[in-house]
C-alpha positions in Angstrom: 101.4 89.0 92.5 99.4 86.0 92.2 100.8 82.8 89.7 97.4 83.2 87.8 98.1 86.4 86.9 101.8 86.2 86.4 100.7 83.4 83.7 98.2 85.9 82.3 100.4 88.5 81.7 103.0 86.4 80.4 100.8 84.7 77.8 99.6 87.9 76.8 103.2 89.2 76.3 103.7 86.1 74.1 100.9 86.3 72.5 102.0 89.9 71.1 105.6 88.4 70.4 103.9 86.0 68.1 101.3 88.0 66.5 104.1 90.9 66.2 106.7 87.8 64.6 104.2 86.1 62.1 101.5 89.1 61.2 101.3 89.5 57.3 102.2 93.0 56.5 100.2 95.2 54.2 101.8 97.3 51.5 103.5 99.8 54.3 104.8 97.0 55.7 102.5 97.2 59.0 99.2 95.4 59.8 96.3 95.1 62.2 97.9 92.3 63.5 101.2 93.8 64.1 99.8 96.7 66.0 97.8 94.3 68.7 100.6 92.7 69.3 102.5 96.0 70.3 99.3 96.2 72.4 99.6 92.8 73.8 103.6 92.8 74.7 102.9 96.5 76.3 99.6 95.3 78.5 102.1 92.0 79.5 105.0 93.6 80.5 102.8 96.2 82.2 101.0 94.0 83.7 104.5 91.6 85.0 106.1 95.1 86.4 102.6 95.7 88.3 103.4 93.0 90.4 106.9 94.2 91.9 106.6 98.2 92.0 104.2 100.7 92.1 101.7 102.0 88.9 104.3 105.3 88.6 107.3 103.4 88.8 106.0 101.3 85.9 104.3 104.2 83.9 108.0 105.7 83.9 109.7 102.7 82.5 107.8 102.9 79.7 107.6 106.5 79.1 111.8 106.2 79.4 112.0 102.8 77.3 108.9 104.7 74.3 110.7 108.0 74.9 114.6 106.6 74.2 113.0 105.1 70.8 111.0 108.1 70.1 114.6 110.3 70.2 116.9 107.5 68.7 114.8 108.5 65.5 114.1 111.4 65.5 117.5 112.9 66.1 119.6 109.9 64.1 117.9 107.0 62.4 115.5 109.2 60.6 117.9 111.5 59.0 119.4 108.4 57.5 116.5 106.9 55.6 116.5 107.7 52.1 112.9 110.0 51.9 109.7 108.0 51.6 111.6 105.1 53.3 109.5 102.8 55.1 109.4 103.4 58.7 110.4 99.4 60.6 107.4 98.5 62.8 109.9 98.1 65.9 110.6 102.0 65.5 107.2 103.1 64.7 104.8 101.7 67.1 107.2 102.3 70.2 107.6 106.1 68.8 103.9 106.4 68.4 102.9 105.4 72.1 105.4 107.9 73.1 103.4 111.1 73.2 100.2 109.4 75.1 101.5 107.3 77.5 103.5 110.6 78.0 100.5 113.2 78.8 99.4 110.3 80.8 102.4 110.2 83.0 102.5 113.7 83.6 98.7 114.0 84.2 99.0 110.9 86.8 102.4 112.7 88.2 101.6 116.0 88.7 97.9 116.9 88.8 95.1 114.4 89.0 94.9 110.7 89.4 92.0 108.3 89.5 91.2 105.9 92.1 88.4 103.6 93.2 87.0 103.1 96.5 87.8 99.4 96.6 85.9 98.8 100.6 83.4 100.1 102.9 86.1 101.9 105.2 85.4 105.6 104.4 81.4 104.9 104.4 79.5 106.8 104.8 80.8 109.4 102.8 82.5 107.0 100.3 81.2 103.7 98.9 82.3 100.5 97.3 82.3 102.0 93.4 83.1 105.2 93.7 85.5 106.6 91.2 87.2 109.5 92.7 89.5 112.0 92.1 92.9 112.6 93.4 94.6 116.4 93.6 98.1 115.7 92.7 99.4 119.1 93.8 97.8 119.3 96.9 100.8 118.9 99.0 103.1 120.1 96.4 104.6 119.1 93.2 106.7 115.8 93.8 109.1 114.0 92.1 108.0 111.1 90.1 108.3 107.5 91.8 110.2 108.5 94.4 108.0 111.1 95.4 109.7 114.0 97.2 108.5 117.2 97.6 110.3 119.3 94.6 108.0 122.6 95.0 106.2 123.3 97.9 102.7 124.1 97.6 100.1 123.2 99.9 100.3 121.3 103.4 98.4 118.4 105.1 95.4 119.3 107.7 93.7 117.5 109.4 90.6 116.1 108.2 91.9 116.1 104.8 90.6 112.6 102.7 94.1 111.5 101.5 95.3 108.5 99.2 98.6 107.1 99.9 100.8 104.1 99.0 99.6 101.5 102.2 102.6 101.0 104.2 102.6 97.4 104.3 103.1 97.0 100.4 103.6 100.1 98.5 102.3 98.9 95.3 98.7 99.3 96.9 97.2 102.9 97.6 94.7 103.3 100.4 92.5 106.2 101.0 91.7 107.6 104.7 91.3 110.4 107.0 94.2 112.3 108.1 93.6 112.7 112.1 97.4 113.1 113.4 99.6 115.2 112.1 103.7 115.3 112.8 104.2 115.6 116.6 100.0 115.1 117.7 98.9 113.0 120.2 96.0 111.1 119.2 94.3 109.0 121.3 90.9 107.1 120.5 89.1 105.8 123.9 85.3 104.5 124.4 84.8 105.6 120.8 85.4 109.3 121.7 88.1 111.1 119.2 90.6 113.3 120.7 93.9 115.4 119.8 95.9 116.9 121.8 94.1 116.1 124.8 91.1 118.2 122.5 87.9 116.0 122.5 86.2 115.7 118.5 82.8 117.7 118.3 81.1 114.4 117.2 77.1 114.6 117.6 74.1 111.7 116.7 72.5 111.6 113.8 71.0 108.4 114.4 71.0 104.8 113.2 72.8 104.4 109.6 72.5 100.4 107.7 74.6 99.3 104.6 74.7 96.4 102.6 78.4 94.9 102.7 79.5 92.8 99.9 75.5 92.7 99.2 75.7 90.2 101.8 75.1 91.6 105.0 73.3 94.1 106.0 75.3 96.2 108.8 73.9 98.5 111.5 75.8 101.3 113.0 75.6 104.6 114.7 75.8 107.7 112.2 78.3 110.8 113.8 78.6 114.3 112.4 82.4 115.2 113.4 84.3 118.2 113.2 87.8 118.8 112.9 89.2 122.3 112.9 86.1 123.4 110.3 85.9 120.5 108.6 82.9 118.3 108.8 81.9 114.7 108.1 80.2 111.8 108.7 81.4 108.8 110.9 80.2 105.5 111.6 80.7 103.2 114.6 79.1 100.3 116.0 78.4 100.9 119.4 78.9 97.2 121.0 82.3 96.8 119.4 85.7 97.5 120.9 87.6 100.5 119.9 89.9 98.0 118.2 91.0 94.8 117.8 94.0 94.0 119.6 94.8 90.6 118.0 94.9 93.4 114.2 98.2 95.3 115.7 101.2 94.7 114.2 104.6 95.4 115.5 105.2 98.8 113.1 108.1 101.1 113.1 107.1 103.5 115.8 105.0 101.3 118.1 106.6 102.5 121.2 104.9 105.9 120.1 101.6 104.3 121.3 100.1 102.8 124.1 97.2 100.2 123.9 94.5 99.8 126.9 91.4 97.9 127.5 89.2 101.1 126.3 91.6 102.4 123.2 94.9 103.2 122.3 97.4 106.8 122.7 99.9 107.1 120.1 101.7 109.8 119.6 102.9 111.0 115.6 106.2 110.9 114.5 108.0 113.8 112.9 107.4 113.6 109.2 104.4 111.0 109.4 100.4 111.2 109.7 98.4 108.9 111.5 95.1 107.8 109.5 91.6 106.7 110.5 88.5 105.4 108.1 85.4 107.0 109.0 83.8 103.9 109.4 85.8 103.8 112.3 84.4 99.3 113.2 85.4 98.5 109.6 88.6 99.6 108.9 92.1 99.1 108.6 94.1 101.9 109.8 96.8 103.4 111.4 95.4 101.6 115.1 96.7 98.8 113.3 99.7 98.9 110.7 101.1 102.8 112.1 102.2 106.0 110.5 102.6 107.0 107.0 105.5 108.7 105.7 105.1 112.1 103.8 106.7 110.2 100.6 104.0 107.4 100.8 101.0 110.3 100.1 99.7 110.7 96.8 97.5 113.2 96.8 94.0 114.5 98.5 90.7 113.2 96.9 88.1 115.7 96.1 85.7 114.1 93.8 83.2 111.1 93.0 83.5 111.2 89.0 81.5 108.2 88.5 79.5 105.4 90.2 78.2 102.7 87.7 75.5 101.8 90.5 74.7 104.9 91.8 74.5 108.0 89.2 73.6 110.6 91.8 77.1 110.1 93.2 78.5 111.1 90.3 80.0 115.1 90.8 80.1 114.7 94.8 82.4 116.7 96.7 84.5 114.8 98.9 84.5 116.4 102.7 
């Protein structure tokens, strides 16, 4: 996490300490001021946890922290008030944010989450600004945080549009194409796709040109690909290498691949996926920082909820 923020979300937590401390209190003995200040201290301290393990991981410290108050009273301090008793504001706020940051945590855990396409890698079928949909239960029902498969339900294909924690730094979720499954050998070589020694149908639909950053304006050759039924759109730019050598890290299971002039073979380990952007010149993949563990995948998108910039967008299905 950057300082700046760290200092944001500290002040903020302060800031609700104080206002929380020195609010006036009406005649129930809470206040406007007392209740932003809950808001303030929970925003901080979400905000501070942010920056050292994933959105879930957070989500569930506070659901346990809320949750523990929550039962504390219910099942002991509230049988001992005298009845009409006032309520302290350290009990009642906590046992009020219970129950919604509760439905939120099971919403987020088990079937959908949001996400927003934060870069051009999945053009052209995703664009900066979506806001898309994730299907939580996709690949079964997991356990929270650490994300093991608790009831089977569905499994990954390929083609699928997946989400998952980037491998590099779990706290950040990508989103990409799922091209290699557990034990396929996926090679990518003068821009031509294949698996299992299998060639991708990939045919021309002629030039494609997108603004980037509203900067540039990018040219590229539009693909229609199919894998196993599924199909979708690629992009590539025709003059550029299939990738860039100096990008490849050393990742656990680089002896899996080889890397030549023209492309790359790799082949998948068991119990990880190899992914690939569709905008195959712009994007940072598994050419470059390897496989992703089943535990790392949060869920397959499905749907473009909302695009400030673009309202047709909005209730696109996601191929």
């Amino acid at each position: 996490m950057g300082s700046n923020l760290v200092w944001i979300w500290s002040v903020l937590a302060i800031v609700g300490v104080m206002l929380i401390l020195f609010s006036g209190k009406d005649a129930d003995g809470k206040s406007a001021s007392t209740e932003w200040g809950y808001l303030a201290v929970l925003g901080g301290c979400f905000g501070l946890l942010s920056g050292y393990m994933t959105f879930s991981a957070v989500m569930l410290i506070i659901v346990l922290v809320t949750g523990s108050i929550w039962a504390l009273d219910k099942f002991m301090l509230a049988r001992r008030r005298e009845p009409g008793a006032m309520v302290p504001h350290y009990i009642d706020f906590p046992r009020g944010f219970f129950p919604i940051i509760a439905v939120v945590f099971v919403l987020r855990s088990f079937l959908v989450e949001p996400f927003q396409i934060p870069s051009s890698s999945m053009r052209p079928g995703l664009i900066v600004g979506d806001f898309i949909l994730v299907n939580k239960f996709s690949y079964g029902l997991r356990v929270p945080v650490l994300n093991n498969v608790l009831v089977p339900v569905g499994k990954v294909a390929h083609g699928d549009v997946v989400v998952f924690n980037y491998p590099e730094d779990e706290k950040v979720n990508f989103i990409k194409r799922v091209i290699g499954l557990p034990g396929d050998v996926v090679s990518y070589r003068d821009k031509q796709l294949a698996i299992n020694g299998k060639p991708v149908a990939h045919v021309s639909q002629g030039e494609h040109q997108y603004l980037e950053k509203g900067l540039m304006m990018v040219q590229t050759q539009q693909y229609q690909e199919n894998i196993e039924g599924k199909t979708f759109r690629t992009l590539v730019v025709p003059e550029a290498p299939s990738y860039m050598p100096q990008g490849v890290r050393q990742f656990t299971g680089r002896e899996n691949c080889e890397y030549v002039e023209n492309g790359f073979t790799c082949k998948v380990p068991a119990g990880q996926y190899f992914m690939m952007g569709d905008n195959r010149d712009n994007s940072e993949d598994s050419r470059y920082w390897g496989f992703v563990e089943d535990r790392l995948l949060v869920g397959k998108a499905f749907l473009v909820w909302m695009n400030f910039s673009d309202l047709s967008r909005i209730g696109s299905r996601i191929h």
